[in-house]
N, C-alpha and C positions, 0 to 999 in steps of 0.2 A: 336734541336741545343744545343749541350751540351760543344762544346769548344771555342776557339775564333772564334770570326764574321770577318771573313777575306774579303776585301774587292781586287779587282785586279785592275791593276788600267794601268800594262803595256799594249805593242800595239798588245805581241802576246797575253796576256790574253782575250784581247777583241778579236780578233779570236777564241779563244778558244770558248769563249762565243757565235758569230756567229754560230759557230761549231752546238754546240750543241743546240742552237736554233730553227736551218735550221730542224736537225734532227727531235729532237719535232714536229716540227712544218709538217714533210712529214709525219708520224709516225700518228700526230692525224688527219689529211687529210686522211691518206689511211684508221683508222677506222671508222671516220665520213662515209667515203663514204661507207665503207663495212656492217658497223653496222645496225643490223634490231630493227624500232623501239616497242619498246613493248609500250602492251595498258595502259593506267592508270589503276591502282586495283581501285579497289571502295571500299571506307571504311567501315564497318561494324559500323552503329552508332544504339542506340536504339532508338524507336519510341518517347521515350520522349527527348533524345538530339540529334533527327530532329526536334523535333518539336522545342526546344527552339534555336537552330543553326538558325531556320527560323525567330523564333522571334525576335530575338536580333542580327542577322547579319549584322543589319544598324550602331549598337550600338558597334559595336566592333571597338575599337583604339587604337593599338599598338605604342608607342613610342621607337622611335631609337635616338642615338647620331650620331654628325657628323666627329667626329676625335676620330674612335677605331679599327684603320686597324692591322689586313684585318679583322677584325671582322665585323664591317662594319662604313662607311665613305661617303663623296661624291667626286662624279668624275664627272666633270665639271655640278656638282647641280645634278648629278644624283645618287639617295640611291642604293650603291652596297655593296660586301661583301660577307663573310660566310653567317653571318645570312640573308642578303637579299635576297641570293639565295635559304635557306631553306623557306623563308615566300613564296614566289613564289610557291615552288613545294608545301607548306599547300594550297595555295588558289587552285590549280588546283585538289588536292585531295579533299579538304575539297566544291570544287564547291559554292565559296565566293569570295568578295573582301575585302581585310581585308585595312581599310585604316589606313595608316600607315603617324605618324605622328613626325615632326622632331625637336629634342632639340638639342642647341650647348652644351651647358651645361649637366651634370653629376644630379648635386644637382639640378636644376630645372626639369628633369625628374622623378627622386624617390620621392618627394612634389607631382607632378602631380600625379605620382603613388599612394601614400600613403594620398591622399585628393580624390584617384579613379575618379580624371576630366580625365583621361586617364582608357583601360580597362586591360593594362597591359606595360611591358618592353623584348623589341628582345632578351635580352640575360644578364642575371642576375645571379651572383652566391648566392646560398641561403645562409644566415646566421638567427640567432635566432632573431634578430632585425627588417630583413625584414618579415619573417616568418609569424610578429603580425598581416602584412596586405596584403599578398601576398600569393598565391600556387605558387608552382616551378614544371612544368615539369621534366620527367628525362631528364639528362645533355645530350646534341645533341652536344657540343667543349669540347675537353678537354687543360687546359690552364695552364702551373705548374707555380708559381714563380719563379726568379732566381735572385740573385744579379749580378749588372751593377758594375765593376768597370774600372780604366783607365788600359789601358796594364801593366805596370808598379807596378804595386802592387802584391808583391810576394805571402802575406799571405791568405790561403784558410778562407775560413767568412763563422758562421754562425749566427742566430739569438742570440746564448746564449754569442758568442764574441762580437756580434754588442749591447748588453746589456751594457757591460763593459766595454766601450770603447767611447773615446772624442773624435770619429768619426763624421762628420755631412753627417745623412742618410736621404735621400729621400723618398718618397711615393706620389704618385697622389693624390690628394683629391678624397674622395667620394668610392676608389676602398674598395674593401669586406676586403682585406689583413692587412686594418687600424685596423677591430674589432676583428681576430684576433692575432695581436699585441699587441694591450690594455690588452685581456681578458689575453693572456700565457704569454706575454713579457713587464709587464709595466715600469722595470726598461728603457726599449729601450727607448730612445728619437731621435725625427725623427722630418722633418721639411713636411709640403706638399707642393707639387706643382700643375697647373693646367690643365697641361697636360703631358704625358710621352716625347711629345719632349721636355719642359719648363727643366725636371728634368734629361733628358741623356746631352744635351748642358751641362748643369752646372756642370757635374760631370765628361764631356770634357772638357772643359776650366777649370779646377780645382777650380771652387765655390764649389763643396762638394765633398764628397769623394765616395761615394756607392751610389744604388737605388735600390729597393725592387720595382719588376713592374714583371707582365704577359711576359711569353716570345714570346708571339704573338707579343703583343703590343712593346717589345724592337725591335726582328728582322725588324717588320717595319718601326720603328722611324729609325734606324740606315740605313736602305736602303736607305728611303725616303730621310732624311738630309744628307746623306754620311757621316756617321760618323766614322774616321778610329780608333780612338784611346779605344778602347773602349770595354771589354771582359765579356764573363758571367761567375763571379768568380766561382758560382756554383749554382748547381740546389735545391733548398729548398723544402724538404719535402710537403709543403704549395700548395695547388693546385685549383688554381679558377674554376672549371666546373660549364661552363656556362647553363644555363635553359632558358626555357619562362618562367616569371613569370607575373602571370594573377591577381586582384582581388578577394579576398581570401571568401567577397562574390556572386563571381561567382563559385563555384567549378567546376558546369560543364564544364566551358569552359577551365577550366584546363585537365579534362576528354577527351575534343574533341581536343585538340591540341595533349595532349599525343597519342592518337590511328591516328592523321595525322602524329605524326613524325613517328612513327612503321610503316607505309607503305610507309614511303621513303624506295626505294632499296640500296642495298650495291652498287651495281653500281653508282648509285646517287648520293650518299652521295662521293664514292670515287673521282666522277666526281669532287662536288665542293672541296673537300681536293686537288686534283689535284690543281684548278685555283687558290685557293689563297695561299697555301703552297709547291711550286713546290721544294723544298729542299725532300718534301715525294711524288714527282710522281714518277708512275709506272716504272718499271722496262721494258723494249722493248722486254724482251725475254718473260713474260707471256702474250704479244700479243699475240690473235690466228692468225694472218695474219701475223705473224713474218718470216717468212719466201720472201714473197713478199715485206717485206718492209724493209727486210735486201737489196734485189736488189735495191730498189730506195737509200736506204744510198748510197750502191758502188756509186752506178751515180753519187748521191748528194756530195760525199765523191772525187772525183774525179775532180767535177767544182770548191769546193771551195780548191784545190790543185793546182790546177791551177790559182786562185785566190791569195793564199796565195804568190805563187812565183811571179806574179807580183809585190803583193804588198813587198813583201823582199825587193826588190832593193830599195822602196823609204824608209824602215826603217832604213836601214844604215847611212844616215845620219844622222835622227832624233837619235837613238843609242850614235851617235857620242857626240852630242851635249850635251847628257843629263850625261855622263859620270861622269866629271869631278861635276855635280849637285848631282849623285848620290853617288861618293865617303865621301863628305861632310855630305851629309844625313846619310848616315852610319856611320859616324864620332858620329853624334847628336845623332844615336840609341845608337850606342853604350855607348854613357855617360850618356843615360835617361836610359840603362837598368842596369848599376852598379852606379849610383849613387840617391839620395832621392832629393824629388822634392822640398822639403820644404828646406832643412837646406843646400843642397850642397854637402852633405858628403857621403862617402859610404852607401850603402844598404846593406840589409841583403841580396840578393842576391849573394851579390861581398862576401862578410865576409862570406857567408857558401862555397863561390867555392875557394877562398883563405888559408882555413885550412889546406888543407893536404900540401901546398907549404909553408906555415909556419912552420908549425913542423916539416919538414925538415932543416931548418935553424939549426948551431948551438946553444945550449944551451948558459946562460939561455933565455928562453921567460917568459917575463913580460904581465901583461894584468892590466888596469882596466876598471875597470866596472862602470856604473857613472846612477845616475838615479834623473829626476828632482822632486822638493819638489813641491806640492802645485799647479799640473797644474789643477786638477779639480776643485779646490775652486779660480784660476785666471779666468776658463773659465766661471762658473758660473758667477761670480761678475761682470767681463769685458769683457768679449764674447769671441770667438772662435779666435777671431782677434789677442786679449793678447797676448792667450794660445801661438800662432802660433811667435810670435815677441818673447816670455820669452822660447820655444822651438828653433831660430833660434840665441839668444843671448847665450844661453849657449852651442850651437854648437860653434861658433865664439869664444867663452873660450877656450873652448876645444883644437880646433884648432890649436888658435896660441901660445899655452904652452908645446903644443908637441914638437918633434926634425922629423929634417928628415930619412925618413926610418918607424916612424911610421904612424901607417893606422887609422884613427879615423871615424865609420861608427854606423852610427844609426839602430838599430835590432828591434826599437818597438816606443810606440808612445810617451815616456820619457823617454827612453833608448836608452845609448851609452855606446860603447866600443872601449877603445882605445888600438891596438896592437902594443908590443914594440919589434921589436925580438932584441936578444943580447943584451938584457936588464938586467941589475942585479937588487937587492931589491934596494938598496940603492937611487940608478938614479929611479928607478918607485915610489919610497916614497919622490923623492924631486919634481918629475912631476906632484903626486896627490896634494903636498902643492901648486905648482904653480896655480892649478888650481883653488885648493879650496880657495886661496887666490882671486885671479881675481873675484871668484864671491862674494866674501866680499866686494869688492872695486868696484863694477860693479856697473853704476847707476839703478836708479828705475825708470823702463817703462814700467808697472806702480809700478812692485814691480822688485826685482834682483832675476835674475835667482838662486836659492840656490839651492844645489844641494848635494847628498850623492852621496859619493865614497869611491869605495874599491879597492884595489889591492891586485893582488897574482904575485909569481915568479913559473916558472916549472924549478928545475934542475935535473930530474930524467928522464930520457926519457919514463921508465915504465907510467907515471902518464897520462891520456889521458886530451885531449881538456876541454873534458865535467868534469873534475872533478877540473881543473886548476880556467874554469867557475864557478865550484859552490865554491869554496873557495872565487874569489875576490865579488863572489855575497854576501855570506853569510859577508865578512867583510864591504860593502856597509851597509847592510840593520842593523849590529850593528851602523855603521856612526849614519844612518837614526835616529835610536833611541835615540843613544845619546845626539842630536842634535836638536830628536824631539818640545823639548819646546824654543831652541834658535831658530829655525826654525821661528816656529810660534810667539815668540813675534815680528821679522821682518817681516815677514809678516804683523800681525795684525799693527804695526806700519805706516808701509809701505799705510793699506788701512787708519787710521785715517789721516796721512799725506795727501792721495788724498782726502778726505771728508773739512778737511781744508783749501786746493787748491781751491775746488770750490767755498770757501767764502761762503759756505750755514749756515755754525757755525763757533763762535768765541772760541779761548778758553775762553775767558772769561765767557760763558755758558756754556760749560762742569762745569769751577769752581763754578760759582751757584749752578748748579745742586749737584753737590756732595757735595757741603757745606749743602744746604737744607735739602737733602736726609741723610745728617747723625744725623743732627739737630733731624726732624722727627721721625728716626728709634731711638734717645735718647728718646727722648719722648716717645715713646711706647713701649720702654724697650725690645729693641731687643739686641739678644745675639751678641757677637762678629763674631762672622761666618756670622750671616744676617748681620752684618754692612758692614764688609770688601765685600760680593756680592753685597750688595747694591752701594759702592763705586764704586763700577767696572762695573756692571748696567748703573750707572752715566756717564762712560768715554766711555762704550760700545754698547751704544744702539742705534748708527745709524751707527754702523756698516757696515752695510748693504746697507748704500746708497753711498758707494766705486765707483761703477761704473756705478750710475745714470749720465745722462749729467747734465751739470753745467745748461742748458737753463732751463730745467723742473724744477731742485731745488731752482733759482731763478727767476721763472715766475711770474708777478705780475699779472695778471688775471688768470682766473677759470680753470681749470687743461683739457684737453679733456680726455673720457674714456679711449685711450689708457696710458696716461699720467700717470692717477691716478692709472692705475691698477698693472704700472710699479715703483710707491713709493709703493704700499701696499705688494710689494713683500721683500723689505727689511726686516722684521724680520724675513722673514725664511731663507734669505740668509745671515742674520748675525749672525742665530742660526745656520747653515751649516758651517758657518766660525770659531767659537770659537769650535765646538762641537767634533774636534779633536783633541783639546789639553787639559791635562789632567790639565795643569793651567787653562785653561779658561770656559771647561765646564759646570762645577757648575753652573754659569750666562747664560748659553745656555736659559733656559727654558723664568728667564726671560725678557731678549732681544725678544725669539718668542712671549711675552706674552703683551708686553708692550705699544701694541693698542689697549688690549681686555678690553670691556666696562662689566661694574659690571649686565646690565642689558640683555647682550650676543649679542649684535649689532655689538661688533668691529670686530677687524679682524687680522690675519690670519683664525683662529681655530672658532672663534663665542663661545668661553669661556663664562661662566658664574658664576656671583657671587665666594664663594668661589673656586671656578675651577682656578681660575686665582690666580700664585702664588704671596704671599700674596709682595713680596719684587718688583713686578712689579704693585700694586697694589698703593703701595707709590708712586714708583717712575712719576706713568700718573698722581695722583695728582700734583706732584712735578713741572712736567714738563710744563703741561699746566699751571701752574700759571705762571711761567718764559715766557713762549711764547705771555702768555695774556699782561704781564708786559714791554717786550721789543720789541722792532720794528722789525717789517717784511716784506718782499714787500709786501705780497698780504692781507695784514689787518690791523686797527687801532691796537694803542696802548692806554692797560685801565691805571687803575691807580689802587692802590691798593683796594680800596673799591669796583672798579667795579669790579675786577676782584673776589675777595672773593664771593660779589653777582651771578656771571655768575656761582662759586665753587658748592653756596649751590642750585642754578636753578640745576646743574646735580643730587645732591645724589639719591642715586639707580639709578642710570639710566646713567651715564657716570661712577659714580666713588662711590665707599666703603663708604658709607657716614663715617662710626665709622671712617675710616682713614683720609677723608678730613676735620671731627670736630675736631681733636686731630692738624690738620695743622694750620687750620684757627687761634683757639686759641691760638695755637703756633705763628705765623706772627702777631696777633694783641698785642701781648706783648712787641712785637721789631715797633722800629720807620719803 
């Protein structure tokens, strides 16, 4: 299956489908009946694996899953499939019963595997992982990967774009395709799901966008749930062939499975391809009884012609009725196939089949080109949700700053282009202020859409498309730059603003903090460069907790795992946040640094001693005296003495000692 999954859904496609059914279905009749059956081979085993096949034949337990069709599944509680059709023809070759045992579950069958309470798994793709404790037969299915997206989605994908991209992609838990990922594609971030239906539904109903899954496993899922909307963008390199995989201190029984699947026949094997992949059955004309069974089609071909014409007469009605349903329909195709699902606006669809009808227009045409600031460090911070509301508000700018006659269409996943024809310079440089204005003025949800734009004019007919684009691109991406650090200090504004919102800090501790922290860095006779980071250290170091919820920052009981694991994430997301601005980098390292303990316990990194720099080093003294000194939900408040005692309980071991003795005496000199 390499293009779309078309599904048919009219009343003569289901004839159609009868049609060919009937056919099959006389076709395998007349070879059933004709066909001679041959004897079983007999395997060729050595005397010593009969001897151990005899041994240990009680002891053999193969494990399958129950939802991995057609690979194998159940049907009404009964284990069928590819694979259960080939363990069938092993036991009759191999003259055993293999019992065979059933997981719903993925990860509780590889545990059983890889703890050997089982003696192997139906069909497994090798990787270096399972390898430690498993043999892999040679591959008996072959399975390639493919990305799942919605009809709708123009751009061809592949791993190196699904890298780069603030797309949200899929993956089954547990399947081979996760490791590797990891190993060749770590920048990819991917969510899992529990099953391949869990993760096609979701990327139909547009909760994510792609899915990385077996094309076995999608053609089923999409059959089974009827799923229409829904295409394989393309075929990936990547290809699960599936094995037996046996306990890797058995080898033998790796050895006897292999020499049973080598005396499956080609007929056999084609048999079961036939039953569960009917897209690759036979062709009717390398039947040898094709001839007799061309006669039974005529017949067959004949009654349901007759069939068909009765049933004519009652479609006409039905015809009738669905017309007027179907005119609409097409109405809706037609505007989910040029316009984006997200924002409203054109796609790049509509915008690459509109070009040549554009540059037919009189001169001049105008274009800008517009690209949003800052959607990977909103998505990070405030999740994919932000991203998608600060992507639809600056569509909505866009929009209603334009004039009528121009076309405003989204090309990519932060990028817009607005086309103006009979546009001069003048009118397309007061349209890019408009715009750039609105989003100056635009509120913050949670930050304002900001945005680089460029414009160009074409008055030369000579000049093409493509070079008109790369002028207002190239005058974008000066915007961008120039703009770069006013950019980012709204932004960073913007995240201290929400960290304020949630009432978790007051300014009034930002102002301790940086009063102390400079105090301190006097005292230890730091240069002017460490004081001014350390200032900024003080205003910037929870950064990062932007787009925590307000419930978990002010929780007054004990955090749950997931909780805590979700505040320990802040200094790498507030080191990810300052770390592209060329004002605020310098204090990247230490915001990431500034929960790491002297004696290498804290955390991001598990830094130690002098590892950890030294202006983050101050500042966890600093802080923790503040925290110990004023109120919090979820703990007393010391007093100054207890709190210095709690200071000198940690040296080495939370904090610098040299830098908390030079504090201490420092605070006991002031009231």
């Amino acid at each position: 299956m390499r293009g779309g999954l078309i599904i048919l859904k009219s009343n003569k496609s289901k004839i159609t489908i009868l049609l060919i059914l009937f056919v099959i279905g006389i076709a395998g009749t007349i070879y059933s009946f004709n066909s001679n059956q041959e004897p079983d081979e007999k395997i060729f085993l050595t005397s010593e694996e009969t001897k151990w096949l005899n041994e240990n034949k009680d002891e053999i337990k193969i494990g399958y899953t129950t939802d991995y069709p057609p690979v194998e599944f159940l049907d009404d509680d009964k284990y069928v499939g590819i694979s259960a059709d080939y363990f069938k023809l092993l036991e009759k070759k191999l003259g055993i019963d293999i019992e065979m045992v059933e997981f719903d579950n993925w990860d509780e069958l590889i545990e059983q595997a890889k703890s050997r309470k089982i003696s192997g798994i139906t069909a497994a793709t090798k990787t270096p992982e399972r390898s430690e404790y498993l043999d892999f037969t040679v591959p008996y299915i072959l399975n390639p990967n493919v990305i799942i997206t919605r009809k709708n989605f123009s751009e061809n994908l592949t791993f190196e774009k699904l890298a780069n991209t603030s797309m949200e992609i899929l993956v089954v838990e547990g399947y081979d395709i996760i490791e590797f990922l990891n190993e060749r594609f770590p920048k990819l971030e991917y969510k899992t799901v529990k099953t391949p239906s869990d993760g096609m539904r979701m990327v139909a109903f547009g909760e994510a966008d792609a899915m990385i899954i077996e094309i076995m496993s999608a053609s089923a899922t999409i059959e089974r749930d009827n799923i229409t909307n829904l295409v394989v963008n393309v075929e990936t390199p990547y290809e699960s062939s599936l094995s037996i995989a046996t306990r890797n201190d058995w080898p033998m029984l790796s050895t006897i499975f292999n020499k049973g699947l080598a005396q499956i026949s080609q007929p056999e094997r084609k048999e079961i391809e036939q039953r569960w992949m009917p897209l690759q059955k036979k062709n009717l004309f390398e039947n040898r009884y094709f001839w007799f069974g061309l006669l039974t089609l005529l017949l067959g071909l004949s009654i349901i012609i007759i069939v068909i014409s009765i049933w004519n007469a009652s479609l006409k009605k039905a015809v009738k009725e669905k017309t007027k349903a179907l005119e609409v329909s097409t109405q809706e195709l037609l505007y989910k196939t040029y316009h984006d699902e997200l924002t409203g606006l054109y796609n790049r669809v509509y915008f690459s089949e509109i070009l040549e009808e554009i540059q037919s227009k009189p001169l001049p045409l105008s274009i800008i080109v517009a690209d949003l600031n800052c959607l990977k460090i909103t998505n990070d911070t405030f999740g994919h949700e932000a991203g998608d509301k600060l992507i639809i508000n600056m569509a909505k700018l866009i929009q209603s700053n334009i004039e009528e006659g121009h076309i405003a269409c989204r090309i990519g996943g932060d990028e817009m282009i607005v086309i103006m024809p009979e546009t001069d310079v003048r009118k397309s440089l007061d349209i890019l202020a408009k715009i750039k204005q609105a989003t100056i003025s635009s509120k913050e949800e949670p930050i304002r859409p900001l945005v680089a734009l460029g414009a160009a004019t074409k008055i030369n007919e000579d000049e093409s498309f493509s070079r008109l684009f790369k002028r207002a691109e190239e005058k974008m991406y000066e915007n961008k730059m120039d703009e770069s650090e006013y950019t980012y200090d709204k932004v960073i504004g913007s995240f201290k603003k929400a960290i304020l919102e949630n009432e978790y800090e007051s300014p009034e501790h930002y102002e301790r903090l940086k009063a102390l922290c400079l105090e301190l860095g006097y005292a230890m006779n730091l240069d002017k460069e460490d004081l001014d980071a350390l200032a900024l250290l003080s205003d910037l170091h929870d950064i990062g907790k932007a787009g925590l919820d307000k419930e978990i920052l002010l929780k007054e009981g004990p955090l749950t795992h997931d909780e805590w694991e979700k505040i320990k994430r802040h200094p790498e997301l507030g080191f990810k946040i300052v770390s592209s601005s060329v004002k605020f980098s310098h204090v990247g390292k230490g915001i990431l640094a500034h929960h790491e303990h002297w004696d290498g316990k804290g955390y991001p990194q598990g830094l130690k001693g002098e590892e950890i720099p030294l202006i983050a080093r101050i500042f966890a003294v600093v802080e923790a005296y503040d925290v110990m000194t004023h109120k919090r939900p979820y703990k007393k408040t010391f007093t100054k003495n207890e709190a210095i005692l709690e200071l000198r309980n940690c040296f080495g071991t939370q904090f610098d000692s040299r830098v908390a003795e030079v504090f201490i005496n420092m605070i006991d000199t002031t009231n």
